[in-house]
NUBA-158042 format. One record per residue: residue in three letters; y, z, x of N, C-alpha, C in turn; chain. Coordinates in Angstrom, 3 decimals. Each point is the difference from the previous one (the first is absolute). Last residue first. Layout:
// NUBA-158042
ATOM|ala|Y|Z|X|Y|Z|X|Y|Z|X|A
...
***
This chain:
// NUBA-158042
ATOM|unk|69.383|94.472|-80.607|0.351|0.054|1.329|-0.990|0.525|0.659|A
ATOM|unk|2.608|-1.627|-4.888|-1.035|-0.071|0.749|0.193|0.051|1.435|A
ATOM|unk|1.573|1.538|-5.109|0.017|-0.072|1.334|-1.133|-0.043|0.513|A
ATOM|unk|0.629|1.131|-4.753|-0.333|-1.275|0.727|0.736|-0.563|0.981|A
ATOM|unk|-1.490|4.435|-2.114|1.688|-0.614|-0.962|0.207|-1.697|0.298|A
ATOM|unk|-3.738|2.806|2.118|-0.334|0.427|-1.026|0.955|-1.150|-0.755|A
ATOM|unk|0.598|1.062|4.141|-0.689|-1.231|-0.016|-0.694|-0.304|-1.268|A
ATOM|unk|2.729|3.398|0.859|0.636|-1.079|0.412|-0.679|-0.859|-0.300|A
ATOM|unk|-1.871|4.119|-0.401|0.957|-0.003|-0.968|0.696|-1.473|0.092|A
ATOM|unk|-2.573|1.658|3.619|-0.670|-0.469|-1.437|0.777|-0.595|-1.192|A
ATOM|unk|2.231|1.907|3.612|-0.287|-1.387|0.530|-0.968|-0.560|-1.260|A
ATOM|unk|1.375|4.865|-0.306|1.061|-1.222|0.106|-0.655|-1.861|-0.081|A
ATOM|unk|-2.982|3.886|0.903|0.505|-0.064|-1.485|1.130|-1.204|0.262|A
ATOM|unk|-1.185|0.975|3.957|-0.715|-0.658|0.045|-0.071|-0.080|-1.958|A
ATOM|unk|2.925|2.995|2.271|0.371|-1.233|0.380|-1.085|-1.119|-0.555|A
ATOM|unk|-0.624|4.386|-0.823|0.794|-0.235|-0.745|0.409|-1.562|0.269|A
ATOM|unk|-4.086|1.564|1.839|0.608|1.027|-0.594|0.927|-1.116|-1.111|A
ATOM|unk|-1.474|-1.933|4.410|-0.587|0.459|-0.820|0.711|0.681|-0.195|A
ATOM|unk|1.197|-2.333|4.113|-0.535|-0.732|-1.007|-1.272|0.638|-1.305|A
ATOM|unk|3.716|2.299|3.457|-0.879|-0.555|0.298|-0.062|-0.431|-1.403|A
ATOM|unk|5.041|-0.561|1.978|-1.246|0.828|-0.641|-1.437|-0.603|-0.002|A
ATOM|unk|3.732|-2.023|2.118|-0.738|1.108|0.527|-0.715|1.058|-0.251|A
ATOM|unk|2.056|-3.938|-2.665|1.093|0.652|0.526|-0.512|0.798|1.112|A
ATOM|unk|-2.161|-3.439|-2.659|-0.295|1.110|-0.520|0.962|1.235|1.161|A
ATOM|unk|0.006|-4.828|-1.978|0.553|0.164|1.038|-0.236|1.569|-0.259|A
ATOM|unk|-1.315|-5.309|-1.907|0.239|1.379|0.096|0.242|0.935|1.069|A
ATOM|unk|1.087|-4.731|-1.445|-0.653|0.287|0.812|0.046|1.545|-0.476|A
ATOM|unk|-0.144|-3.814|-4.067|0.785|0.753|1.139|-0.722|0.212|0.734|A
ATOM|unk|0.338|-3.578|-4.319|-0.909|0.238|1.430|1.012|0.888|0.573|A
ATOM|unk|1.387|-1.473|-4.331|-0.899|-0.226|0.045|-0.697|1.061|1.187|A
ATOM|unk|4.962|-0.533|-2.426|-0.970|0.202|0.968|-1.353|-0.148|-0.213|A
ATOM|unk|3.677|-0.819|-3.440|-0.327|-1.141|1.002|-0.600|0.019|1.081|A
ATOM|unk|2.196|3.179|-3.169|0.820|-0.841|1.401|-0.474|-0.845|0.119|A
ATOM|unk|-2.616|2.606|-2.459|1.048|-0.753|-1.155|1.074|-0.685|0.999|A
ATOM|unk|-3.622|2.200|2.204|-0.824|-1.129|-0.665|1.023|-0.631|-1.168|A
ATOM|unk|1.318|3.733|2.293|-0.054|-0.401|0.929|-0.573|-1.507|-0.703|A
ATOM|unk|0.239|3.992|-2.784|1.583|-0.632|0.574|-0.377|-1.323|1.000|A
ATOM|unk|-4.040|2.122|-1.076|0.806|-0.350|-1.286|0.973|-0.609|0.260|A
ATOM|unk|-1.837|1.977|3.539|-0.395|-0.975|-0.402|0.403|-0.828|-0.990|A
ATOM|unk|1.321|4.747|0.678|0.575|-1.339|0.916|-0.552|-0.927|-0.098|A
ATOM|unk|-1.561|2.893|-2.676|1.342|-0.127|-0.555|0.159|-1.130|0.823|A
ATOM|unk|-4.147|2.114|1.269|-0.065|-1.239|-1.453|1.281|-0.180|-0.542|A
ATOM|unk|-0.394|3.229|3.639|-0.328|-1.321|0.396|0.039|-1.090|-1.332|A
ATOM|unk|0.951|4.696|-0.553|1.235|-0.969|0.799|-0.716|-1.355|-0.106|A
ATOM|unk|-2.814|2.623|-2.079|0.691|-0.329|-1.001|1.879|-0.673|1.190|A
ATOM|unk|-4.000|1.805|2.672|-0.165|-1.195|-0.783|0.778|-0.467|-0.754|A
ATOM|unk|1.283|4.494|1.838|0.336|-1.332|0.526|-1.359|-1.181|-0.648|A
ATOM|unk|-0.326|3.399|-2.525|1.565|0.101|0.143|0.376|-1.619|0.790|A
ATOM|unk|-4.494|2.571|0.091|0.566|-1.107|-1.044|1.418|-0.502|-0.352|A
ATOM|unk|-1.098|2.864|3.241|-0.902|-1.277|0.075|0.408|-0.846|-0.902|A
ATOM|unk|1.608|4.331|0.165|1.300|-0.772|0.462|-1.090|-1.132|-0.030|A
ATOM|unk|-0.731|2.235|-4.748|-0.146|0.166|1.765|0.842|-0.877|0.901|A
ATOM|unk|1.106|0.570|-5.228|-1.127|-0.244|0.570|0.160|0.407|1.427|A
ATOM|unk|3.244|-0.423|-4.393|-0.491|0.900|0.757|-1.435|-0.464|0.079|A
ATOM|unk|4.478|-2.764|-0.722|-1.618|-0.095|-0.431|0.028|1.120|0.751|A
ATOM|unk|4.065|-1.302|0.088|0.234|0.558|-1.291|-1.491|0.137|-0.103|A
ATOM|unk|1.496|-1.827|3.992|0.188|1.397|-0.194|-0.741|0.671|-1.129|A
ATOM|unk|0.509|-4.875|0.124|-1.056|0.986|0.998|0.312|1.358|0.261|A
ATOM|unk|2.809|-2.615|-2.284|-0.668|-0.175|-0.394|-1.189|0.672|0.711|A
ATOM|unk|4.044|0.662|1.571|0.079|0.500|-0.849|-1.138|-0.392|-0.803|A
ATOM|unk|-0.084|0.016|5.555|0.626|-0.651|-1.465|-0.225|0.557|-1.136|A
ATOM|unk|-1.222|1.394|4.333|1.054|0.983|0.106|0.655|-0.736|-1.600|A
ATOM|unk|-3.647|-1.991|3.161|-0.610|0.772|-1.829|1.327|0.937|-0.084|A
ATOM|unk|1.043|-4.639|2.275|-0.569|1.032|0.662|-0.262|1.104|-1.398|A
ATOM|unk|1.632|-5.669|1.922|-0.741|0.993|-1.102|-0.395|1.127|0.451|A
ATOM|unk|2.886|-4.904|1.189|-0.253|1.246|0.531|-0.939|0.587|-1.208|A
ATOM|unk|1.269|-5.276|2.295|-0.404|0.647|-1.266|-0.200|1.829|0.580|A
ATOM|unk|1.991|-3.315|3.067|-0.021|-0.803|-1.699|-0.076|0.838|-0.943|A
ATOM|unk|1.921|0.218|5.179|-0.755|1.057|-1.349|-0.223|-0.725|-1.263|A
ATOM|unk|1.911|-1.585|5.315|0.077|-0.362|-1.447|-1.409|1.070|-0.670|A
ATOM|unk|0.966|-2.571|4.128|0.199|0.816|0.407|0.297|0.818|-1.328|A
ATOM|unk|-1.731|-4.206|1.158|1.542|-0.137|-0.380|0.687|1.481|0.214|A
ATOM|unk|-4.338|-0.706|1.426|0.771|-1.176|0.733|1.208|0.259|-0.741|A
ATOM|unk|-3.096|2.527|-1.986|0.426|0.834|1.571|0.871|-0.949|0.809|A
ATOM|unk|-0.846|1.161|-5.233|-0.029|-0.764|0.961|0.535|0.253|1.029|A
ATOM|unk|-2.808|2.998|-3.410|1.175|0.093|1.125|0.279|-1.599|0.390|A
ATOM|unk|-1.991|4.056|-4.193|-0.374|-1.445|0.410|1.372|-0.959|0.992|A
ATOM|unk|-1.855|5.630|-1.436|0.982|-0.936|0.353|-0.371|-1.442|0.015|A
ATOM|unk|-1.602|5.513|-1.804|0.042|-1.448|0.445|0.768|-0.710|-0.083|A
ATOM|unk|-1.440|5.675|-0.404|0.969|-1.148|0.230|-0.712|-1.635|0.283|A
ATOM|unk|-0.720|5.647|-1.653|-0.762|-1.135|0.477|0.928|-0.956|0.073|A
ATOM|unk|-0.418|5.830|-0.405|0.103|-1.446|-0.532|0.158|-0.382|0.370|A
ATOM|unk|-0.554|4.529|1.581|-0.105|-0.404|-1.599|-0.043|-1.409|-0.488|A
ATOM|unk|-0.106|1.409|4.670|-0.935|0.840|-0.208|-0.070|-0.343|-1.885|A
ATOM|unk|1.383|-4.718|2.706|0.946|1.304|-0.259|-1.925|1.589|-0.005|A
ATOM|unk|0.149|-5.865|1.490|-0.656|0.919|-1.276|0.442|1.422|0.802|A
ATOM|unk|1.396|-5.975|0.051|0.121|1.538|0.591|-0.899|1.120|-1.095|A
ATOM|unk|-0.220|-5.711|1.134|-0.712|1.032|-0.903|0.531|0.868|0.622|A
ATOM|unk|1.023|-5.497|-0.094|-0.021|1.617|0.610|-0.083|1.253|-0.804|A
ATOM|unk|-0.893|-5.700|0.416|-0.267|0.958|-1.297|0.438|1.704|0.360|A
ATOM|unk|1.734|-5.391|1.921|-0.949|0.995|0.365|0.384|1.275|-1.263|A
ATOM|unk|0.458|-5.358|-0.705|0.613|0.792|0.067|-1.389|1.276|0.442|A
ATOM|unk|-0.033|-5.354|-0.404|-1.031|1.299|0.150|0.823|1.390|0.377|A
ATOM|unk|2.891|-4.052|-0.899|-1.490|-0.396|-0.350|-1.142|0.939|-0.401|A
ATOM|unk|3.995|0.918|2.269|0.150|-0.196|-1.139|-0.936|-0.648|-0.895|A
ATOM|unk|-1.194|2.688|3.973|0.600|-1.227|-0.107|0.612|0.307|-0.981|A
ATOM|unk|-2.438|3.819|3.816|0.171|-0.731|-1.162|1.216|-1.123|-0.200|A
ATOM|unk|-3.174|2.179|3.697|0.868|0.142|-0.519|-0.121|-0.886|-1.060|A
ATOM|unk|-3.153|2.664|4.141|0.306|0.269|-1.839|1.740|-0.710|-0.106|A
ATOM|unk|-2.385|1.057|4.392|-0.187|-1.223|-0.748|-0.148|0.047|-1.550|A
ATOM|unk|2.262|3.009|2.526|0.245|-0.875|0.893|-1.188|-1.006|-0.416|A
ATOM|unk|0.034|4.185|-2.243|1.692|-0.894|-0.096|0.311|-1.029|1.247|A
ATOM|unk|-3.824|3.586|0.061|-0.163|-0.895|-1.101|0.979|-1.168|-0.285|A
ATOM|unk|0.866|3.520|3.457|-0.904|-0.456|0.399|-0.898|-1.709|-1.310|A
ATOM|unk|3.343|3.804|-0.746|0.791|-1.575|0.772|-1.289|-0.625|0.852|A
ATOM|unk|-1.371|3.448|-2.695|0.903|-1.166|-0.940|0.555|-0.835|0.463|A
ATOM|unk|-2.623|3.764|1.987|-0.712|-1.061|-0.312|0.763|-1.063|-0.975|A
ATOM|unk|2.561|3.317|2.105|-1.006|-0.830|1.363|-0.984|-1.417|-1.101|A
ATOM|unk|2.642|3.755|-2.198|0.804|-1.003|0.072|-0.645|-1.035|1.193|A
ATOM|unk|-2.625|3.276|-1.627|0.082|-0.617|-0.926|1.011|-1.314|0.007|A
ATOM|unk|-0.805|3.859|3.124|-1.067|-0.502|-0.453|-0.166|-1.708|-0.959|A
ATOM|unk|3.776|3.714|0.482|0.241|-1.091|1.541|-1.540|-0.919|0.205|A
ATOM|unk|0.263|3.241|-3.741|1.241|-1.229|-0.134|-0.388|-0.541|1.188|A
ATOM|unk|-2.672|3.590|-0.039|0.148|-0.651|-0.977|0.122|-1.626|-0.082|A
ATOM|unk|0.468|2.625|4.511|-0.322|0.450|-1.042|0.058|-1.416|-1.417|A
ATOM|unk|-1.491|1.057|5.336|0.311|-0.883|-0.591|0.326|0.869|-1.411|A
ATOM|unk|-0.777|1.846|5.454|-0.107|0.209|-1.858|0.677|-1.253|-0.197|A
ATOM|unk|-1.669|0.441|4.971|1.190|-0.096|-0.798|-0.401|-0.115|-1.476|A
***
């Protein structure tokens, strides 16, 4: 039986999402990544709640022409930004079923870069 893509990706996310959650304390960090651009979320999962969103579709990150790498770092060092003026400190990350390099792994730099720790 063919597996494609998606049905790949959604195995390993609910596979990840059963000990990945997040608090208000430690809000989870969710990372989608599009063929053009990059998304993050900071989720409480007990209240059920979106604290913080960011995706390079923003007008400040748009306006830099650079690569999508650099692109999503410049997410990660926004949400942090936002996230460290809330009062976040510590998230779980949550690399959605993507594998852990390329763009996703810019992001997370980028995070821990803005001062998230995780």
């Amino acid at each position: 039986m063919a597996v494609n893509k998606q049905q790949r990706r959604e195995k390993i996310k609910l596979k990840l999402r059963k000990t990945i959650k997040g608090s208000a304390s430690a809000p989870r960090l969710s990372v989608y990544r599009s063929n053009s651009e990059i998304y993050a979320q900071l989720i409480d999962d007990k209240g059920g709640k979106t604290l913080l969103a960011v995706g390079s579709v923003e007008k400040t990150i748009q306006s830099v022409k650079v690569n999508k790498s650099e692109k999503a770092k410049l997410v990660g060092k926004m949400i942090a930004e936002k996230a460290v003026a809330n009062g976040i400190t510590s998230v779980v990350f949550d690399r959605n079923g993507f594998l852990y390099h390329g763009r996703i792994k810019s992001l997370a730099e980028g995070a821990r870069e803005g001062g998230l720790k995780f």
